[in-house]
C-alpha positions as CSV (number, residue, x, y, z in Angstrom):
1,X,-46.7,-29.6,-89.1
2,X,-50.3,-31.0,-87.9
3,X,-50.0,-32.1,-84.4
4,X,-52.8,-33.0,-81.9
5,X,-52.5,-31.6,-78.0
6,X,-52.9,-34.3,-75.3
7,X,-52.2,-34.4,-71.6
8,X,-48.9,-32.3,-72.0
9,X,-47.6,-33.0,-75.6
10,X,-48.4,-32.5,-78.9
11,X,-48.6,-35.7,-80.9
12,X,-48.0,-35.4,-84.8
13,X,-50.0,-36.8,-87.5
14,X,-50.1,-37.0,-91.2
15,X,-53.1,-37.7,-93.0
16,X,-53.1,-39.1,-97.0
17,X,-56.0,-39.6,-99.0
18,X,-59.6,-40.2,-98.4
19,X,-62.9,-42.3,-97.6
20,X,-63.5,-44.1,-94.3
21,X,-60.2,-42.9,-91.5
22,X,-58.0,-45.5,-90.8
23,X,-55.7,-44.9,-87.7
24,X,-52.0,-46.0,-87.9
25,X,-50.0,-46.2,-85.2
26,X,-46.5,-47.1,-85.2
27,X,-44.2,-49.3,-82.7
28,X,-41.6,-49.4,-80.1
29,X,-39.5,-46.3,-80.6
30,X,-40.8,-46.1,-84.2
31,X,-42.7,-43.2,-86.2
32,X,-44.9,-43.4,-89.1
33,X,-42.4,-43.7,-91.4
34,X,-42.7,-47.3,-90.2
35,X,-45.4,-47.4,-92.9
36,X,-44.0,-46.0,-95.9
37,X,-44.9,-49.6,-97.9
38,X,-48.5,-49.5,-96.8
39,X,-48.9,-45.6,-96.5
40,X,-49.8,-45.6,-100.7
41,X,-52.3,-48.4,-101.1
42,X,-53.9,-47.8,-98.5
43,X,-54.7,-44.3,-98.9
44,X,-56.3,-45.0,-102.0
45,X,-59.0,-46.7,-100.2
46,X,-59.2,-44.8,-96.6
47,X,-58.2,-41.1,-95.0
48,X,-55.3,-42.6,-93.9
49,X,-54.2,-40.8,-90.6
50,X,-50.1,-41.9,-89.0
51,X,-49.6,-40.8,-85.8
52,X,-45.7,-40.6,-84.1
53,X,-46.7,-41.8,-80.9
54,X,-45.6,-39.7,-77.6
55,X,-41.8,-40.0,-77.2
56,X,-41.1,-40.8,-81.1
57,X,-40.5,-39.3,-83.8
58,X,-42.6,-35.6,-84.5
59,X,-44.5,-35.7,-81.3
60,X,-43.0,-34.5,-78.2
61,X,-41.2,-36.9,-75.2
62,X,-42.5,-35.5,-72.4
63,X,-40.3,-37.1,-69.2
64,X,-41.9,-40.6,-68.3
65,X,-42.6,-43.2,-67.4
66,X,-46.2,-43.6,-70.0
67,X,-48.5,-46.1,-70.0
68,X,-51.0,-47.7,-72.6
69,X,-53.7,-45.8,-71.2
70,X,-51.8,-42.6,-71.8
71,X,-50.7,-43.4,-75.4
72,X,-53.9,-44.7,-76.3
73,X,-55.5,-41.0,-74.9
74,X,-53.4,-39.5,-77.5
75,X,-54.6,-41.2,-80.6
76,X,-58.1,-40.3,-79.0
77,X,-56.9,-36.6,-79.3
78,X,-55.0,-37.2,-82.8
79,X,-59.1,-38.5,-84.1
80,X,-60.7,-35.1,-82.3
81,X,-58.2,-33.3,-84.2
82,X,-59.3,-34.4,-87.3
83,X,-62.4,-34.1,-86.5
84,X,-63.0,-38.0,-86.8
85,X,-66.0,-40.0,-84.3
86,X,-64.8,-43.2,-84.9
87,X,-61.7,-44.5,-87.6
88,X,-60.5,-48.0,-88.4
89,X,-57.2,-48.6,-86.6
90,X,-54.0,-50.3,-87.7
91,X,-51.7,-51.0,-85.0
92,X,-48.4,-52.8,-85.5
93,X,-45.6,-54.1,-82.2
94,X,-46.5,-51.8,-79.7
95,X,-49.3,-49.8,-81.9
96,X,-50.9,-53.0,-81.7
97,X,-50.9,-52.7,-78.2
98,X,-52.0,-49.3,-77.8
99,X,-54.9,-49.9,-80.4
100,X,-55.8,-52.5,-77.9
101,X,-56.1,-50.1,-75.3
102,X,-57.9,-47.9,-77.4
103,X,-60.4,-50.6,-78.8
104,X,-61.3,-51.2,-75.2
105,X,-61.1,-48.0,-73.6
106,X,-63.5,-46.1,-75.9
107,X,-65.1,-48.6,-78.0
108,X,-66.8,-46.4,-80.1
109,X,-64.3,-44.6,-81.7
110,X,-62.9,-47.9,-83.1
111,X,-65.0,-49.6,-86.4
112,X,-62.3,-52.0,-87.3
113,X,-59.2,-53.2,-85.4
114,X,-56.1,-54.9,-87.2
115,X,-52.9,-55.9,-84.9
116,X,-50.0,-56.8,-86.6
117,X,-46.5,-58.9,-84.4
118,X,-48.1,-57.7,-81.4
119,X,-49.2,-59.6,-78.2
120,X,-51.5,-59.7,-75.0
121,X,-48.6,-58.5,-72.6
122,X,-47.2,-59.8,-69.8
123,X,-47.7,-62.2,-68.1
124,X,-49.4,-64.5,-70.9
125,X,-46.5,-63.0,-73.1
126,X,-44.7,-65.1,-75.4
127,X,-40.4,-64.5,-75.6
128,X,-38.5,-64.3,-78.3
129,X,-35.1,-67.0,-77.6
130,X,-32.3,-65.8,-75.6
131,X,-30.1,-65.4,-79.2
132,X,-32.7,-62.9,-80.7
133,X,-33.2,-60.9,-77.2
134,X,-28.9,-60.7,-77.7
135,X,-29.3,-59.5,-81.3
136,X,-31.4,-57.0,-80.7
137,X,-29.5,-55.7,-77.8
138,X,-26.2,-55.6,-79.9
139,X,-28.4,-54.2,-82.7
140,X,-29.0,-51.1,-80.4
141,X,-25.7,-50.4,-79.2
142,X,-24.0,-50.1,-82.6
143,X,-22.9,-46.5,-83.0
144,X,-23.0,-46.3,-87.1
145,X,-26.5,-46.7,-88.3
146,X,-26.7,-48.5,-91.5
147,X,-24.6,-51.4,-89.9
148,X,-26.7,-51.0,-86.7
149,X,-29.8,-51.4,-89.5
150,X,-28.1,-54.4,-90.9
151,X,-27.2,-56.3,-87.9
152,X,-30.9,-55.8,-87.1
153,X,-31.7,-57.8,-90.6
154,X,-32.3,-61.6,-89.1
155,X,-34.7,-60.0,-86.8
156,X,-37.2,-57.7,-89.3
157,X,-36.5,-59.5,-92.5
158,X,-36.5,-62.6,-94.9
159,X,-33.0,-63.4,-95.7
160,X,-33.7,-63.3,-99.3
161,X,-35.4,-59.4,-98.9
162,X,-33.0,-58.0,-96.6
163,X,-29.9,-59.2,-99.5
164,X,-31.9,-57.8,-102.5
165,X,-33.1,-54.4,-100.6
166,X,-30.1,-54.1,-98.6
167,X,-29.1,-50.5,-100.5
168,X,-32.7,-49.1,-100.1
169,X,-33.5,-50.3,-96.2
170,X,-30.2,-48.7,-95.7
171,X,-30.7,-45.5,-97.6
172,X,-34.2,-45.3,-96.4
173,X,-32.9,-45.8,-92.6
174,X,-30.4,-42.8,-93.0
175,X,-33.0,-40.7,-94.8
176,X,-35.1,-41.1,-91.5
177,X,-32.1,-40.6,-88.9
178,X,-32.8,-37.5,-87.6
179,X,-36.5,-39.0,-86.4
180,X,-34.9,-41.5,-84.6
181,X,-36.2,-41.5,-80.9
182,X,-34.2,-40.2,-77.8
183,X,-33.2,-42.6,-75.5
184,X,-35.4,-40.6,-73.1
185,X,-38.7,-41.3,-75.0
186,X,-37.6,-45.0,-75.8
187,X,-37.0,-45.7,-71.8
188,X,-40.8,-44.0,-71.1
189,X,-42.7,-46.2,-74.0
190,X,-40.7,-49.0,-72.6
191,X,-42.7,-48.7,-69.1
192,X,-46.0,-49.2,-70.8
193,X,-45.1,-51.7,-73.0
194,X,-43.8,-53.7,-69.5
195,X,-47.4,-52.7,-67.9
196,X,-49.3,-54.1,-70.9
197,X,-51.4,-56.5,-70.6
198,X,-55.2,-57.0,-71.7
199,X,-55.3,-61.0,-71.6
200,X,-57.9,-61.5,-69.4
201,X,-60.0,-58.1,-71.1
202,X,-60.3,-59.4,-74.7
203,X,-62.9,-60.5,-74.6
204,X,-64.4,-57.3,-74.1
205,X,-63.1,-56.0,-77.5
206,X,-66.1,-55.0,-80.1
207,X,-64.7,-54.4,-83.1
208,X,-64.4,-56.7,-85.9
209,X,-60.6,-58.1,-85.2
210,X,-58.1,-58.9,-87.9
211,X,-54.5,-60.2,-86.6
212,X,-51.6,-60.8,-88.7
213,X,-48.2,-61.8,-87.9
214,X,-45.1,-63.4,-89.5
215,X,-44.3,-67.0,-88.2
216,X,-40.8,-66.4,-88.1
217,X,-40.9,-62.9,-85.8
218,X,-37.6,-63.1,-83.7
219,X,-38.8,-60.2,-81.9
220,X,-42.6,-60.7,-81.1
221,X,-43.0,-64.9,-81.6
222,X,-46.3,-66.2,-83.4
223,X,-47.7,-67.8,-80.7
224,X,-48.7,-63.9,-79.0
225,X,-51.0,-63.2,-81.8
226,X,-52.3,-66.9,-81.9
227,X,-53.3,-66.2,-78.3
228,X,-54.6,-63.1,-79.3
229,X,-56.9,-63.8,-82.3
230,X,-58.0,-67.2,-80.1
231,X,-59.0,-64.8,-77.3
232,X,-60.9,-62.1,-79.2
233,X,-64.4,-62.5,-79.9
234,X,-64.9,-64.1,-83.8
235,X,-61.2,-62.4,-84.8
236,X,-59.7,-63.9,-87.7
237,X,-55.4,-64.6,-87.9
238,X,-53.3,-64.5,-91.2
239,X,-49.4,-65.4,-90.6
240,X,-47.0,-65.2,-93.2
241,X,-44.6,-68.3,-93.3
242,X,-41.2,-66.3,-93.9
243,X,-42.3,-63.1,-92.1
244,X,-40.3,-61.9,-89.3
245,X,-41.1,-58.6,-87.6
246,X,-41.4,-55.9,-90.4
247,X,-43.3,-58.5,-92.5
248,X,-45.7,-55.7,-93.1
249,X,-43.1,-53.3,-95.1
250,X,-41.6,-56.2,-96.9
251,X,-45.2,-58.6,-97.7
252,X,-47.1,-55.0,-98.4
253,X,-49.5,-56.0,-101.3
254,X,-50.4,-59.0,-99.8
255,X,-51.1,-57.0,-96.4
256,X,-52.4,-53.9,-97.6
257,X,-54.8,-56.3,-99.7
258,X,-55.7,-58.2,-96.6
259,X,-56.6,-55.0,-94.5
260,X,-58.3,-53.4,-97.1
261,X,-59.9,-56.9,-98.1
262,X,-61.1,-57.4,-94.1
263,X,-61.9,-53.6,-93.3
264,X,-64.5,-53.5,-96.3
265,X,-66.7,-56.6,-95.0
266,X,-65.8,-55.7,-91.6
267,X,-66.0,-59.6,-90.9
268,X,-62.4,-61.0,-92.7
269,X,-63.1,-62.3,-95.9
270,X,-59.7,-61.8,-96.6
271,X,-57.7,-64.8,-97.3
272,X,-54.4,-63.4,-98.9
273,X,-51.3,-65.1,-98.3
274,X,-51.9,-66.9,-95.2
275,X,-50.7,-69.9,-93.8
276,X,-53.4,-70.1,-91.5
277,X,-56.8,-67.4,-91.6
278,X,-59.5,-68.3,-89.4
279,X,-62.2,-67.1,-87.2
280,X,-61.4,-68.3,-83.2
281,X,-65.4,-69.6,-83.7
282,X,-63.7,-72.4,-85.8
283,X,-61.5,-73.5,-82.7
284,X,-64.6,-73.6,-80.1
């Protein structure tokens, strides 16, 4: 099992394919089995390397609190491991937020940045309603886990893919159980998420910015990655009208062909199923 050693843990990662490395780095609580719908397309394009991030998953969950500077260190030490200078980096939730981190931390290592249902942080931080925040939370404390996966359903997923995938999330969910993160490792990523914020620094990001986002995210609203392609330099924004949170799993062509599409030009040509794609030039 490849795994990378960084300030006290080892942090796993997979790596599929080859070409240019592209960096994925999964969410809140979350492993890279987040990606299983992009994992295939895109590794016929890139090296694609998925990282567990510290506390999740493969990697260890050292005792907290983290922070964003930390986690961001480890996908540093995940790219010396495989002997990568500099990769493209995918970042969705909170791996959005650490690839921010990263982006500006060592700007170098980081050729092409794409955050997905991610956000600035507090306190320019946009939340979801009250009635999502309660869904989530009942989500959580449901002891079975496919119904705890289906109660989660309004939050991740169209109505109309959650109905006709219902068997396979499930299945898929139970296959994955025994990654599932310790409540431990889920309370120390919580502390960086609440000590993100980069608002006033993104400006300073370098690399060519692609953000995507469903407009119907009950868990990470729309208007955080509005604020973020408006605030970093020439970054360009494709929503997804019916997406909600895990719009990446269930729009994957259209999103791997976007990222693929943006990563190649390194400026965002791509203009795949978007409500709204622009560069924040056009707003100035």
């Amino acid at each position: 099992m490849p795994r990378a050693e960084a300030d006290g843990a080892h942090i796993y990662f997979e790596s599929h394919g080859s070409g240019e490395p592209l960096l994925l780095i999964a969410g809140f609580g979350s492993n890279a089995t987040a990606y299983w719908a992009n994992i295939p397309d895109l590794a016929r394009h890139f090296r694609v390397i998925a990282i567990d991030p510290r506390g999740s998953g493969r990697s260890d969950a050292p005792p907290g609190p983290y922070s964003m500077p930390l986690l961001a260190e480890d996908c540093a030490a995940v790219l010396d491991a495989c002997g990568v200078d500099a990769a493209h980096v995918v970042g969705a939730s909170m791996g959005g937020m650490i690839a921010q981190h990263l982006a500006l931390r060592v700007p170098a290592r980081v050729r092409g940045l794409v955050l997905a249902c991610t956000t600035p942080g507090l306190p320019h931080h946009v939340l979801p309603p009250d009635e999502a925040i309660a869904l989530f939370m009942e989500a959580a404390d449901i002891a079975d886990p496919a119904e705890a996966v289906r109660a989660a359903y309004p939050l991740n997923y169209s109505d109309a893919y959650a109905a006709a995938h219902d068997a396979e999330i499930v299945a898929r969910s139970l296959a994955n159980e025994h990654l599932r993160s310790k409540p431990e490792g889920r309370a120390a990523q919580l502390a960086a998420v609440q000590g993100h914020d980069t608002y006033d620094r993104l400006g300073d990001i370098a690399a060519p910015t692609l953000v995507l986002h469903g407009e119907r995210d009950g868990i990470m609203p729309v208007e955080n990655g509005r604020t973020l392609a408006a605030r970093i330099p020439a970054a360009r924004l494709i929503t997804w009208p019916e997406g909600r949170h895990l719009f990446f799993a269930e729009f994957s062509d259209e999103v791997d062909e976007a990222i693929i599409a943006f990563l190649r030009d390194g400026r965002g040509a791509a203009t795949v199923g978007a409500s709204a794609t622009r560069s924040n030039e056009e707003d100035r």
